[in-house]
C-alpha positions in Angstrom: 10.8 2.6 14.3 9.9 3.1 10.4 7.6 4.7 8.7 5.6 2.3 5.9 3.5 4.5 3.4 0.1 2.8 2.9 -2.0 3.7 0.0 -6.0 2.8 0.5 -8.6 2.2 -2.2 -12.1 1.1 -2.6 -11.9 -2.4 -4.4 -14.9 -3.1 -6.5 -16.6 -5.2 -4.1 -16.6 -1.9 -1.6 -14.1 -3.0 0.5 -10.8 -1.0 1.2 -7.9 -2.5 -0.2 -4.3 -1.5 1.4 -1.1 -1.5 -0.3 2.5 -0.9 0.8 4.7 0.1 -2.0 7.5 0.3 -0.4 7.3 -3.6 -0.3 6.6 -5.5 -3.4 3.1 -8.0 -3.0 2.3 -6.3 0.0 -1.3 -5.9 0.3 -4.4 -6.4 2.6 -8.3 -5.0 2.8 -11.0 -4.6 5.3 -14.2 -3.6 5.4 -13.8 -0.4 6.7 -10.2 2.0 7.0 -9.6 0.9 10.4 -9.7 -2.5 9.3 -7.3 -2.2 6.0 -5.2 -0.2 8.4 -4.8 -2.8 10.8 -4.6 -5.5 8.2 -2.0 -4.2 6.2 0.1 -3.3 9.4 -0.2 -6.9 10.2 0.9 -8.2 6.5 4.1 -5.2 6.5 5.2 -6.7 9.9 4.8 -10.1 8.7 6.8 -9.8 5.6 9.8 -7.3 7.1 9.7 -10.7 9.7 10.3 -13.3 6.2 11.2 -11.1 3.9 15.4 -12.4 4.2 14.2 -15.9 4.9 12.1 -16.2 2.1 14.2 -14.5 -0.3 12.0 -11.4 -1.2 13.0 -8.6 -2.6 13.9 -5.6 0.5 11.4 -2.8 1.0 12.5 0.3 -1.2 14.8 2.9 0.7 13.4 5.3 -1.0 9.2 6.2 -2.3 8.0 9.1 -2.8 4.4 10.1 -3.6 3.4 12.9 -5.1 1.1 15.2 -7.3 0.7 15.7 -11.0 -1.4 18.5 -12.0 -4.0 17.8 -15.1 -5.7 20.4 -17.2 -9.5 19.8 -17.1 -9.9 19.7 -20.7 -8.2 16.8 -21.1 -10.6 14.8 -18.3 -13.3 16.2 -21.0 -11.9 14.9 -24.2 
């Protein structure tokens, strides 16, 4: 088993768009989370399945997400 990091947004139509960085052009949406979430597993397990035959380029070994504090007067300005 491996762990995919999934990154959810609300699209500008309201729907949930899902995207796996870890693998270039991967992404999905549903209507609500559970549907983006079972969307975009669908789409990761389809592309790991092409990905060689295709010639795309491999998931990333390594992501990593995290934070970036911002002072608040700079949101202001």
């Amino acid at each position: 088993m491996k762990t995919y990091p999934v990154i959810l947004e609300r699209g500008l139509d309201g729907w949930i768009v899902a995207t796996c960085p870890s693998i270039h052009g991967c992404i999905s949406q549903g209507q609500t989370r559970a549907e983006a979430l079972a969307n975009i597993r669908e789409a990761i397990e389809l592309m790991l399945e092409t990905i060689e035959e295709k010639g795309w380029e491999k998931p990333l070994e390594f992501l990593e997400v995290t934070t970036i504090d911002i002072e608040a007067e700079v949101l202001h300005e």
